[in-house]
C-alpha positions in Angstrom: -78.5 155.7 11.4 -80.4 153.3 9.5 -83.3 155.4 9.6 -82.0 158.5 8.9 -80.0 156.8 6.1 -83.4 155.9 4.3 -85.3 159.3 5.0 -82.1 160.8 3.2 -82.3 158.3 0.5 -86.1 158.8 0.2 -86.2 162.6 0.0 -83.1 162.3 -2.5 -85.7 159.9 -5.1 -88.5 162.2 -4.8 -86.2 165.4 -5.6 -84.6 163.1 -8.9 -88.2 162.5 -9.7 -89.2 166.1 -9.9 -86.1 167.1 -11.9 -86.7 164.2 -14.2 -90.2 165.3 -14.9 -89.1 168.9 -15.0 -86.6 168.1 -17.8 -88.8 166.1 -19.8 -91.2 168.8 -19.7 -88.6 171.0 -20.9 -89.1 168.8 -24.5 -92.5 170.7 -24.8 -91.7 174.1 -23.2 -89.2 174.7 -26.1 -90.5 176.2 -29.3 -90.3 173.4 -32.1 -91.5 169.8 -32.6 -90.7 167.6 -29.4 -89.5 164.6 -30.6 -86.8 167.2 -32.6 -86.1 168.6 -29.3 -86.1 165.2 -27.3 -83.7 163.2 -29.8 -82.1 166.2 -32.2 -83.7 164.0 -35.1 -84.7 167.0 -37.4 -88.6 166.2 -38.8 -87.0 166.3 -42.5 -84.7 163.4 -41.5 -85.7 159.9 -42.6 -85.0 158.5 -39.4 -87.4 160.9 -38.5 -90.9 158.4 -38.4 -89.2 155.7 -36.9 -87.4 157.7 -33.6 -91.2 159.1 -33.4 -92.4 156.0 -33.1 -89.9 154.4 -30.8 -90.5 157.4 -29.0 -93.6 156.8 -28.7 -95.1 160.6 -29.9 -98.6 159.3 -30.5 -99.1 158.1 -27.3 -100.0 159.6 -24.3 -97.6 161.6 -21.8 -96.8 158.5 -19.3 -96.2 156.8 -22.3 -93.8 159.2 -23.2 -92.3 160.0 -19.7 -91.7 156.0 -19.1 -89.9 156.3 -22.2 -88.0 159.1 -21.5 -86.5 157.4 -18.5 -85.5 154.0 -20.0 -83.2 156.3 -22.7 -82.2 158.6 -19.4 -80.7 155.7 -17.6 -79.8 153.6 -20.9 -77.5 156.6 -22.0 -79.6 157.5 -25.1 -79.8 161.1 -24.8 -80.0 162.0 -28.2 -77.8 164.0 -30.6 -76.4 167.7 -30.6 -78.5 169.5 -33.0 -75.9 171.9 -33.9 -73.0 169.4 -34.1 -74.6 166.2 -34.1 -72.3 164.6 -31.8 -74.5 162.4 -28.9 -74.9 164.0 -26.3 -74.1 161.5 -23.3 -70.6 160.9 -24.8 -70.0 164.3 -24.1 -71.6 165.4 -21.2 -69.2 163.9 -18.6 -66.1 164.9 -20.6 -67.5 168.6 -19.8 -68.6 167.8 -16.0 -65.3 166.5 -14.9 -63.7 169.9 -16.6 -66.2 171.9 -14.5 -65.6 169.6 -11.3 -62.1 170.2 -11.6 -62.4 174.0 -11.4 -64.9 173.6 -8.4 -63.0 170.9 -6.8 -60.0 173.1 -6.4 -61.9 176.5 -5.4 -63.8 174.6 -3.0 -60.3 172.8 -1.6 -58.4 176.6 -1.8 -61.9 178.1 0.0 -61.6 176.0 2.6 -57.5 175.7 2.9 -58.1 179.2 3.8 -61.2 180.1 4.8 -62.0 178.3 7.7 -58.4 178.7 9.6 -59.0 182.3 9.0 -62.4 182.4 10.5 -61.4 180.7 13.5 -58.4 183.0 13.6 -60.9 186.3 13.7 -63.1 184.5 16.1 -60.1 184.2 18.7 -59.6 188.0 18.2 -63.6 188.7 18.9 -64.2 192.6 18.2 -60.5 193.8 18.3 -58.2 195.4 15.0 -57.9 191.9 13.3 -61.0 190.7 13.9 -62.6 194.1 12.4 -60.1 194.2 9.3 -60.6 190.0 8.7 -64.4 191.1 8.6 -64.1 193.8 6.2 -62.2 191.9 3.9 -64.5 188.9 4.0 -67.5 191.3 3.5 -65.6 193.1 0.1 -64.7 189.7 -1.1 -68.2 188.6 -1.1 -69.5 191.8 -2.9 -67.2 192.1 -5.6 -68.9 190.5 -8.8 -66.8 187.4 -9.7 -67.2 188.6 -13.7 -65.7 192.4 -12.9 -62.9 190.4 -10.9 -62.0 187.8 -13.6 -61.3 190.8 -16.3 -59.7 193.0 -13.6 -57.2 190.1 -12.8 -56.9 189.0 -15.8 -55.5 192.6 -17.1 -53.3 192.7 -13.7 -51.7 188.9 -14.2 -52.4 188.0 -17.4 -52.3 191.2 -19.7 -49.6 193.9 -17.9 -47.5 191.2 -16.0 -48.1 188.2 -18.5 -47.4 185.7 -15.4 -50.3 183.5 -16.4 -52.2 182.7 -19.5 -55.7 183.5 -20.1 -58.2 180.8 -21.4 -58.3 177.4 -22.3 -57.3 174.3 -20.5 -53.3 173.8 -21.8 -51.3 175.0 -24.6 -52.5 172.8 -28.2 -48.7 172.3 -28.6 -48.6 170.3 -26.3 -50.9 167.5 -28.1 -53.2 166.8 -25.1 -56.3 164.3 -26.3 -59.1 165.0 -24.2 -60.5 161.5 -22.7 -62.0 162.2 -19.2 -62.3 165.9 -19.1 -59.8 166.8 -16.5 -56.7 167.8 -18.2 -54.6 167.0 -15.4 -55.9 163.4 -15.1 -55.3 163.6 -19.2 -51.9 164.4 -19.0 -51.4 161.8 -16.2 -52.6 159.1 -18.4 -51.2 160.3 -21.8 -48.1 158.8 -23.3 -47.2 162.0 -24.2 -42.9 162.5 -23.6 -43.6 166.2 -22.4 -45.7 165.0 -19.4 -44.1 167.6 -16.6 -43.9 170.5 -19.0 -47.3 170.1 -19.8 -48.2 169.6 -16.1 -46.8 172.8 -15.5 -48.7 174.8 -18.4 -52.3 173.1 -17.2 -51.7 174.0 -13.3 -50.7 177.6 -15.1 -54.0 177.8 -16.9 -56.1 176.3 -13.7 -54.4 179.3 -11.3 -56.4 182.7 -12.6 -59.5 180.6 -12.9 -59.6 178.6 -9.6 -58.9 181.8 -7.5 -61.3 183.6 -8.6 -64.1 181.6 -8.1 -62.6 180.7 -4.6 -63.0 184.4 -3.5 -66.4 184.5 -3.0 -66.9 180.6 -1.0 -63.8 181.7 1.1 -65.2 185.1 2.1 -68.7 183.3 2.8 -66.8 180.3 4.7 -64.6 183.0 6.4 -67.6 184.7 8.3 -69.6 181.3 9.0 -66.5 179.6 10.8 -65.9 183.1 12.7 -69.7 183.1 14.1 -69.7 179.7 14.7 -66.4 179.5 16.5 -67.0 182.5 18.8 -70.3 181.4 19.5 -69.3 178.4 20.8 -66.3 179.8 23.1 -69.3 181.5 25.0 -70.9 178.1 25.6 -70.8 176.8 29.0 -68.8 173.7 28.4 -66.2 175.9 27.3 -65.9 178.0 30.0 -66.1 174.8 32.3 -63.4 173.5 30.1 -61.4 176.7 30.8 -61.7 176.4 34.2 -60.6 172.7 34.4 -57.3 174.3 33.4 -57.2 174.0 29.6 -55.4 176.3 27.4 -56.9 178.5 24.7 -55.5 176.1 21.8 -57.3 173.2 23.8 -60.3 174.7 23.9 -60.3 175.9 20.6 -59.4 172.3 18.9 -61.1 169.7 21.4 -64.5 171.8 22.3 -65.2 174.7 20.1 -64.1 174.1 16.2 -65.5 170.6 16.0 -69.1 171.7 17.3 -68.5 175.1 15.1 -68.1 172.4 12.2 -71.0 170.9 12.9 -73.2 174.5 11.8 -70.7 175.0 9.0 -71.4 172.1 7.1 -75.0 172.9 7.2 -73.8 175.6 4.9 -71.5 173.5 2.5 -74.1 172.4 0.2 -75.3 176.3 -0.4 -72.0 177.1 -1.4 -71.1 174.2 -3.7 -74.4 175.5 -5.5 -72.5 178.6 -5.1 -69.5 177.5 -6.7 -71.5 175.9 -10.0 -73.2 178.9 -10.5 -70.6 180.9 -10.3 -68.4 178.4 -12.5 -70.8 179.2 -15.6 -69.3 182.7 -15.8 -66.0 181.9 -14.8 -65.8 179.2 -17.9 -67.5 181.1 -20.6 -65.0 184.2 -19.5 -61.6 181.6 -19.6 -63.4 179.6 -22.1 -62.8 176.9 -20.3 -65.0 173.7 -21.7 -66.6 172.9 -18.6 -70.9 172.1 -18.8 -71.4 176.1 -17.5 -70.1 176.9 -21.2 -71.4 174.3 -22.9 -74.7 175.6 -21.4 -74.0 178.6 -22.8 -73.1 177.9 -26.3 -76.1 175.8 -26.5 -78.8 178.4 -24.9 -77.2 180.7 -27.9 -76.9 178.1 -31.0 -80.9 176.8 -29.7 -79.6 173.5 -29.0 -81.9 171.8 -27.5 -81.2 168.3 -26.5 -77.7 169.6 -24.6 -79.9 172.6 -22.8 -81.7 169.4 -21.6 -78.8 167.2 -20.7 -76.9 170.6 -18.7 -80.2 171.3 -16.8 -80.0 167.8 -16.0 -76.4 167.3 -15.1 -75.9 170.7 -13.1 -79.1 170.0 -10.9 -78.4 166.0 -10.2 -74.5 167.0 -9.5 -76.3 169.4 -6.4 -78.5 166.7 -5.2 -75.9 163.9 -4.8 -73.5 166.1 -3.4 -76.7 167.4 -0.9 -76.7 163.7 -0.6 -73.2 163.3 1.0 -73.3 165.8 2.8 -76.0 165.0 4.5 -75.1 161.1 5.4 -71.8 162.6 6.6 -73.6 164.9 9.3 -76.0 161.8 10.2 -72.4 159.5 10.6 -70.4 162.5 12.1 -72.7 164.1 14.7 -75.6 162.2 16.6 -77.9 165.2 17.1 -78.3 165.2 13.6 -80.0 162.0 13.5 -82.1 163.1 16.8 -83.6 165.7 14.7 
């Protein structure tokens, strides 16, 4: 474990060096003076000549990149060149609103998902199985943008069951501290804690279901060929025959080694998930990083293009990361090959 522990560990450096060299490239690839772009210091500013030279803009690029790190991992990302607000102070406020939009689609993908694939795998090639399949196959094509406005006309336009953007009602008097308005409203001293409980889990419903569809149709066909694959393997029909039920079979041989392929998968379709979360938070205008990303590609803001880029892409890796070290703990023949 140790081994593969390190080799995980090792690949997972070289990947953060790349995107931190990719990023600080980014400072020159953008039209504009780099130091501007770098630090949101405009060239007119008289703070101007002294960030350059902290910087370090007359020296060569390792200069620069060495630099670049030591304000990466000192917080010192620089400013917002359309608000001025620093940029570090903000960037987790917006990840933890994204991660709670992904959190729950992922947890409502797999809720559902997976009980459903293993469900169509026990009914291999007959009426369910076919009609689970179809359904899963529709889900996945449907763009998520054309089904956000279609159930957002259904729910929250004809019916008016559900509201349509934003985190919580600004009645309610919610300060924003870590992101996550429910964690907000948990550790606000607000007196209207449960009503506004109920308006945030009201605003998190459209949202979260939609970008759920597609990860749950996805997960839905993986766990269905996994789990049927593995009911033809040997062991399983040796199991069979030692007099074990279907349901036996099912939870003691074939769904944990079906797992085992599954999670290969996850990782694709957390990247899934944040990808798909940009459009789903620019549609509800939710103020998760997707949007921010957004409103910052549009207003040329530099410095927060540079931090999303950063964010989004790191948050993949660690979560690569985990997933990874919890095959190598979980299953043996990971760490074999």
């Amino acid at each position: 474990m140790i081994r593969y522990l390190s080799s995980r560990l090792f690949v997972f450096i070289i990947a953060f060096f790349l995107l931190t060299v990719f990023t600080f490239s980014l400072n020159f690839f953008f039209p504009g003076d780099p130091v501007t772009n770098m630090t949101g210091v405009r060239t007119f500013s008289d703070y101007y000549p002294v960030i350059s030279e902290i910087r370090g803009a007359d020296k060569n690029i390792a200069f620069q990149y060495i630099n670049y790190m030591q304000n990466l991992l000192s917080g010192n990302w620089g400013a917002s060149l359309s608000s001025g607000d620093y940029v570090f102070e903000h960037t987790y406020q917006h990840l933890f609103a994204s991660l709670e939009l992904i959190v729950g689609a992922l947890v409502l993908a797999v809720l559902i998902g997976v009980p459903s694939g293993i469900f169509a795998a026990t009914q291999f090639r007959g009426p369910i199985d076919k009609g689970v399949i179809s359904l899963a196959m529709a889900g996945y094509s449907i763009p998520v943008f054309w089904l956000a406005q279609l159930l957002i006309l259904f729910f929250a336009v004809k019916l008016d069951w559900l509201p349509i953007t934003g985190q919580i009602n600004p009645l309610y008097g919610i300060a924003p501290q870590s992101g996550s308005i429910l964690i907000d409203i948990v550790i606000s001293d607000s007196d209207y804690k449960a009503a506004a409980l109920q308006d945030a889990l009201n605003h998190l419903i459209l949202p979260v279901i939609i970008l759920s569809i597609m990860p749950m149709m996805l997960l839905l066909r993986l766990m269905r060929n996994a789990t049927q694959d593995m009911l033809q393997k040997p062991y399983v029909k040796a199991a069979r025959a030692r007099g074990l039920n279907e349901f036996q079979v099912l939870i003691k041989h074939a769904v944990p080694n079906a797992t085992q392929s599954v999670l290969q998968q996850v990782p694709l379709i957390f990247s899934l998930l944040l990808s798909n979360s940009i459009v789903i938070e620019s549609i509800f205008n939710w103020p998760g990083i997707g949007n921010w990303l957004v409103r910052a590609i549009f207003e040329r803001d530099f410095p927060v293009i540079q931090a999303c880029v950063l964010i989004i892409a790191l948050t993949i890796l660690l979560f690569n990361l985990v997933v990874d070290l919890y095959r190598g703990w979980r299953f043996p023949i990971v760490r074999q090959e």
